[in-house]
N, CA, C and O atoms as CSV, one atom per row, in Angstrom:
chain,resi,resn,atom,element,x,y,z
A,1,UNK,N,N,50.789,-37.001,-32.384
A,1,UNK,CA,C,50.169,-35.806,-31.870
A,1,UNK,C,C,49.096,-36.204,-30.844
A,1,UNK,O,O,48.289,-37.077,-31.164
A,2,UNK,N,N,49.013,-35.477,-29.318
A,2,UNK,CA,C,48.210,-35.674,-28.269
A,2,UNK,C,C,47.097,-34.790,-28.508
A,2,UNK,O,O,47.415,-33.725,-29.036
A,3,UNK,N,N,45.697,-34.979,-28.220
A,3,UNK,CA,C,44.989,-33.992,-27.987
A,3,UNK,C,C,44.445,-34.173,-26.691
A,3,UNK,O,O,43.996,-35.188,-26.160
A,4,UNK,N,N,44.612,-32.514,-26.096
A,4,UNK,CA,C,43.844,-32.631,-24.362
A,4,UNK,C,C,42.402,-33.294,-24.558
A,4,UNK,O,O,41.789,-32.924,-25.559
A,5,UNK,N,N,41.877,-34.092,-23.844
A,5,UNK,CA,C,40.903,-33.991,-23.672
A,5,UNK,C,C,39.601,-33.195,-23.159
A,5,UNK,O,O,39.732,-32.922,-21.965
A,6,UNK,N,N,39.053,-32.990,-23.402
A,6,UNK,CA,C,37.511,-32.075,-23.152
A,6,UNK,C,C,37.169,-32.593,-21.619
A,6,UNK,O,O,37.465,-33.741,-21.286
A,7,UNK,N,N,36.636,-31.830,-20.862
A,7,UNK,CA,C,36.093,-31.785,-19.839
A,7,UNK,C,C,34.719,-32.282,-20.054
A,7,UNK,O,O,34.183,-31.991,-21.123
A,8,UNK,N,N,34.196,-32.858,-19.353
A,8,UNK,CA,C,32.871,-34.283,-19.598
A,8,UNK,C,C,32.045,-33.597,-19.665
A,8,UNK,O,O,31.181,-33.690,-20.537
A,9,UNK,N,N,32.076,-32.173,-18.228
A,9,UNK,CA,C,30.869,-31.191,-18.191
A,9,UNK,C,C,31.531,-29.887,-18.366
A,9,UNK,O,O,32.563,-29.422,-17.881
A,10,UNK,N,N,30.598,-29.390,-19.249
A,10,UNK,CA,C,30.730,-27.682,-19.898
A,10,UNK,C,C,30.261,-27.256,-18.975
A,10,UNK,O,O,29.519,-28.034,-18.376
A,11,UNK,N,N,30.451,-25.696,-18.321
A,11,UNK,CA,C,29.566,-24.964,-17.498
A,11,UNK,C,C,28.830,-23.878,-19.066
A,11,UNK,O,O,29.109,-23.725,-20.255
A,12,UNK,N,N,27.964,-23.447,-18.238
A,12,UNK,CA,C,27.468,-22.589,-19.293
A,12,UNK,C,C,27.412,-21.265,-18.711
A,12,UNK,O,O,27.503,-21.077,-17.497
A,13,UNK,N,N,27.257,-20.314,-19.596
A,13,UNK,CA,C,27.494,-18.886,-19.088
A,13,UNK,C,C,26.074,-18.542,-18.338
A,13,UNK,O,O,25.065,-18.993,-18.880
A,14,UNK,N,N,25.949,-17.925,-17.365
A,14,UNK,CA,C,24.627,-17.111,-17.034
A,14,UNK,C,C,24.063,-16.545,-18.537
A,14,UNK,O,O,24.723,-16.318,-19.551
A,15,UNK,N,N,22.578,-16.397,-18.304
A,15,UNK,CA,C,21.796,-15.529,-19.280
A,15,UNK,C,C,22.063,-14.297,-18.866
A,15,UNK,O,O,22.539,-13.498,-19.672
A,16,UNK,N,N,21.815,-13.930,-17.580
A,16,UNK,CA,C,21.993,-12.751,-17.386
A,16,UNK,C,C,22.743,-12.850,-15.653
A,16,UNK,O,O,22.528,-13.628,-14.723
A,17,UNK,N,N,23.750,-11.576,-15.817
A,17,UNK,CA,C,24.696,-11.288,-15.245
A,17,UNK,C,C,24.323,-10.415,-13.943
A,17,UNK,O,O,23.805,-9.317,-14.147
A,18,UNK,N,N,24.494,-10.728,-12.946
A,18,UNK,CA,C,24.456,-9.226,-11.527
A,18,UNK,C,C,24.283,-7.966,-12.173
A,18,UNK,O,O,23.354,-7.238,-11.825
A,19,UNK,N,N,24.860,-7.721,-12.830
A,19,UNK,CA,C,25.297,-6.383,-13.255
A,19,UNK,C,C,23.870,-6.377,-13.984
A,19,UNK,O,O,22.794,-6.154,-13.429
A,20,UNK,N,N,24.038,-6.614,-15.094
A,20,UNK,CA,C,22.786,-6.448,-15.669
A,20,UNK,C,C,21.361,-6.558,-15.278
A,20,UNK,O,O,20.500,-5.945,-15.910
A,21,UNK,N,N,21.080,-7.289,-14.295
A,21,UNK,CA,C,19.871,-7.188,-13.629
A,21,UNK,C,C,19.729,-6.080,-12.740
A,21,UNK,O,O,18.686,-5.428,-12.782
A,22,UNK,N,N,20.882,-5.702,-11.728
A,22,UNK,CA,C,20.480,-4.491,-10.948
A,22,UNK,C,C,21.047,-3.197,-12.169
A,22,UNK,O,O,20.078,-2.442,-12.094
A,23,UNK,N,N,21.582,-2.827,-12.744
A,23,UNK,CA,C,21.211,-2.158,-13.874
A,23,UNK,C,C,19.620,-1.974,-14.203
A,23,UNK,O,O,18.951,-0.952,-14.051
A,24,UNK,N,N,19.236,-3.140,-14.654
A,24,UNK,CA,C,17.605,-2.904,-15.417
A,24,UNK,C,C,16.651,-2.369,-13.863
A,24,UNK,O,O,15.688,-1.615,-13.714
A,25,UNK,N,N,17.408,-3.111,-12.987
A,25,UNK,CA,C,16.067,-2.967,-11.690
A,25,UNK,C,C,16.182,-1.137,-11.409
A,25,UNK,O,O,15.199,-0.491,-11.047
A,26,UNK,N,N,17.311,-0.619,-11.610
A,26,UNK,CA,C,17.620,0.757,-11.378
A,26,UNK,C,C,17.036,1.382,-12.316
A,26,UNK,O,O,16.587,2.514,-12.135
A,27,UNK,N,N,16.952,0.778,-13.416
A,27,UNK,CA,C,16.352,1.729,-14.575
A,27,UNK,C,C,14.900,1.687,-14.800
A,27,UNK,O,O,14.187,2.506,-15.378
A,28,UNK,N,N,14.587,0.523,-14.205
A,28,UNK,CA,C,12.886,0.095,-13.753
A,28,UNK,C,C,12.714,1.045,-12.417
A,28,UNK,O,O,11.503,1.246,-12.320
A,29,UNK,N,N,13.174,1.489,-11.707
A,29,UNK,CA,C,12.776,2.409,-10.572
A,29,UNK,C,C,12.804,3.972,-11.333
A,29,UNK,O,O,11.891,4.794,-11.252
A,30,UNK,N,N,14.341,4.188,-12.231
A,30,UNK,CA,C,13.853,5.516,-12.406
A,30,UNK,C,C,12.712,5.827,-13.570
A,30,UNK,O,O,12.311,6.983,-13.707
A,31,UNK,N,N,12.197,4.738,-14.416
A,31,UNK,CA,C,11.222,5.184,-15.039
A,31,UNK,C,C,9.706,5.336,-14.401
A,31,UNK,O,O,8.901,6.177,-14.801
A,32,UNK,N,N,9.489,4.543,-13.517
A,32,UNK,CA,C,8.822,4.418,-12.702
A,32,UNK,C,C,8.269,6.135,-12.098
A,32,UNK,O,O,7.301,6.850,-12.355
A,33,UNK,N,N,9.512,6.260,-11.167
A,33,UNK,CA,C,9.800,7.609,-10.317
A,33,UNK,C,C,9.623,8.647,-11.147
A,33,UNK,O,O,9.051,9.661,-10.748
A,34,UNK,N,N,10.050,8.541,-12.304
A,34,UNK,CA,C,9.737,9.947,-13.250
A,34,UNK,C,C,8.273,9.724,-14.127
A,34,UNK,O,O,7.786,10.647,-14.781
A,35,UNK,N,N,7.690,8.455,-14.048
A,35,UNK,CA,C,6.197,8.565,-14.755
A,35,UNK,C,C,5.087,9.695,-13.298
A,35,UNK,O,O,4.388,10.707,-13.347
A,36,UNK,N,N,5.581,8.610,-12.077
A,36,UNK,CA,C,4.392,9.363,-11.117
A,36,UNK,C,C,4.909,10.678,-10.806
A,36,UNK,O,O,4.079,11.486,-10.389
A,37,UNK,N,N,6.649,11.233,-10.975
A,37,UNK,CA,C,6.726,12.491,-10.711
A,37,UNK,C,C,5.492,13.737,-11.553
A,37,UNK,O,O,4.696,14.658,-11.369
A,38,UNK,N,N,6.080,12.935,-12.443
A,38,UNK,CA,C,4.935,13.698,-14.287
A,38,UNK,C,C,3.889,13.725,-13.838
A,38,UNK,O,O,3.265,14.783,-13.927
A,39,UNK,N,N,3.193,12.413,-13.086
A,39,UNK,CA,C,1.594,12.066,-12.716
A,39,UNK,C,C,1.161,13.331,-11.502
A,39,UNK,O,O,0.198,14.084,-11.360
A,40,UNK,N,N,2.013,13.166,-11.007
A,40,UNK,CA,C,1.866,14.562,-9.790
A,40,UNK,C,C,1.846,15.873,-9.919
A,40,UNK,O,O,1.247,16.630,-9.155
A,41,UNK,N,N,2.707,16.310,-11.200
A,41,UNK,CA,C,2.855,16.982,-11.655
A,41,UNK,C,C,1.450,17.884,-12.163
A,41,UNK,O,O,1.156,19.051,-11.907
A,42,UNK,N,N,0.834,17.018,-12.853
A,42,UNK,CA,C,-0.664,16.953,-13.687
A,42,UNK,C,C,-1.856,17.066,-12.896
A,42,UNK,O,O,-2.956,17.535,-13.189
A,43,UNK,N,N,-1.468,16.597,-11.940
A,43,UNK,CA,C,-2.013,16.454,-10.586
A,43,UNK,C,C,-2.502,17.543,-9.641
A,43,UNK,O,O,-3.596,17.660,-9.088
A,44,UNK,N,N,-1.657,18.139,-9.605
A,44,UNK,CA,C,-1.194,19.279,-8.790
A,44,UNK,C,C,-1.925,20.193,-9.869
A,44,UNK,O,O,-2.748,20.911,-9.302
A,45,UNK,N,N,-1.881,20.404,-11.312
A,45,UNK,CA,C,-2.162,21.667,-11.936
A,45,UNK,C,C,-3.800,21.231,-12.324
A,45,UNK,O,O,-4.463,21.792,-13.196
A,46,UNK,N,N,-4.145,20.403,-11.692
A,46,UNK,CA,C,-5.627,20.661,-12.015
A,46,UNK,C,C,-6.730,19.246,-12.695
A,46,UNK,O,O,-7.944,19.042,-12.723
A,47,UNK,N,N,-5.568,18.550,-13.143
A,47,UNK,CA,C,-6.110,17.347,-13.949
A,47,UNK,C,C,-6.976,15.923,-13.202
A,47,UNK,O,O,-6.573,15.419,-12.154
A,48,UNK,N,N,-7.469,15.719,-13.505
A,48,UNK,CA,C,-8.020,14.286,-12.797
A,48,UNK,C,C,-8.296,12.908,-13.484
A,48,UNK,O,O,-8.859,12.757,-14.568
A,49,UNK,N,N,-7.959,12.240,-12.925
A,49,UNK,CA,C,-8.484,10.870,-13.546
A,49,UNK,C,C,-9.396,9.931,-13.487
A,49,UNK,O,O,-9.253,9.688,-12.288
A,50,UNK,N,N,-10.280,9.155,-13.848
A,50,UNK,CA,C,-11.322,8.584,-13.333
A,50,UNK,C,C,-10.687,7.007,-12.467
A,50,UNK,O,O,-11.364,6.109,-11.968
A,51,UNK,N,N,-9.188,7.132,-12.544
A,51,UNK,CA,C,-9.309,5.366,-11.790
A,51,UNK,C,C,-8.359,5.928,-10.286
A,51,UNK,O,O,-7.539,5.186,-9.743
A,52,UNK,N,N,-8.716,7.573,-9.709
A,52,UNK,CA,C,-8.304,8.110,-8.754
A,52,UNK,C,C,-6.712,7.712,-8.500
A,52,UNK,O,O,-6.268,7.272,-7.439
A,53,UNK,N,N,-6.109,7.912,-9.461
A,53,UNK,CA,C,-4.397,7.848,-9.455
A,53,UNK,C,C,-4.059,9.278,-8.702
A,53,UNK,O,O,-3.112,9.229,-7.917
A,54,UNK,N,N,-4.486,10.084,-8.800
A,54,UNK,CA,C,-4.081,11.545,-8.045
A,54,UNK,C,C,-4.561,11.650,-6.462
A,54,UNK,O,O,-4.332,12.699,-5.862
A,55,UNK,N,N,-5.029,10.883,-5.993
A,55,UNK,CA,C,-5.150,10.056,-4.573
A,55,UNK,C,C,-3.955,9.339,-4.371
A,55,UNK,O,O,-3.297,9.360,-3.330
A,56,UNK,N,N,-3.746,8.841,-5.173
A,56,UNK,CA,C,-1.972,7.836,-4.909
A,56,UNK,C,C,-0.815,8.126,-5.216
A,56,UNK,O,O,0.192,7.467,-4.955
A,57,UNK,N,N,-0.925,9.768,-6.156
A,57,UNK,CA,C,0.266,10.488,-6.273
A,57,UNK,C,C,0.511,11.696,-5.106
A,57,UNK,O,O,1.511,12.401,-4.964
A,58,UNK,N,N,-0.956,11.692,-4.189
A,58,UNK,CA,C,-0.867,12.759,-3.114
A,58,UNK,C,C,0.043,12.190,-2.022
A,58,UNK,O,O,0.498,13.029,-1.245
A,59,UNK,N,N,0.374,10.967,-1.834
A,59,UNK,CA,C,1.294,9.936,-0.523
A,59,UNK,C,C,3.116,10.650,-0.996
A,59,UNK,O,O,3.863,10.930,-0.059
A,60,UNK,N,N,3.630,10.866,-2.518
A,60,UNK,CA,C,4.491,11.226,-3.292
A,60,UNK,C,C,4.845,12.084,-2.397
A,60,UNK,O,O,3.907,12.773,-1.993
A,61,UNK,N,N,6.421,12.418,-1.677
A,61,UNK,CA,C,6.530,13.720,-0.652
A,61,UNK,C,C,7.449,14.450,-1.942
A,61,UNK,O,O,7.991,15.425,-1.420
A,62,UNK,N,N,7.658,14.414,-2.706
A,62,UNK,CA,C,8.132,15.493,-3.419
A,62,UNK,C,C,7.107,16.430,-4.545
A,62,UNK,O,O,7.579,17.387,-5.159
């Protein structure tokens, strides 16, 4: 009985895949986009903050 031999060098799999990184980067933008939408939101009806975030949600064109 023959056995193939093994290849000297293994490759190894990526940790993480294309897919999965622009996945997370997309899902890191829309949480993002929907915290300062909310922030503007709050913004707009009257609220204020002391570290002037509603100065940096006024640049926001929606």
């Amino acid at each position: 009985m023959i056995t193939p031999k093994r290849s000297a060098i293994k490759l190894k799999k990526p940790l993480f895949s294309v897919r999965k990184v622009v996945a997370f980067v997309v899902f890191l933008l829309l949480c993002v986009g929907l915290y300062l939408l909310a922030l503007n939101s709050y913004c707009d009806q009257g609220g204020s903050f002391d570290l002037g975030i509603c100065s940096v949600t006024s640049f926001i064109p929606w």
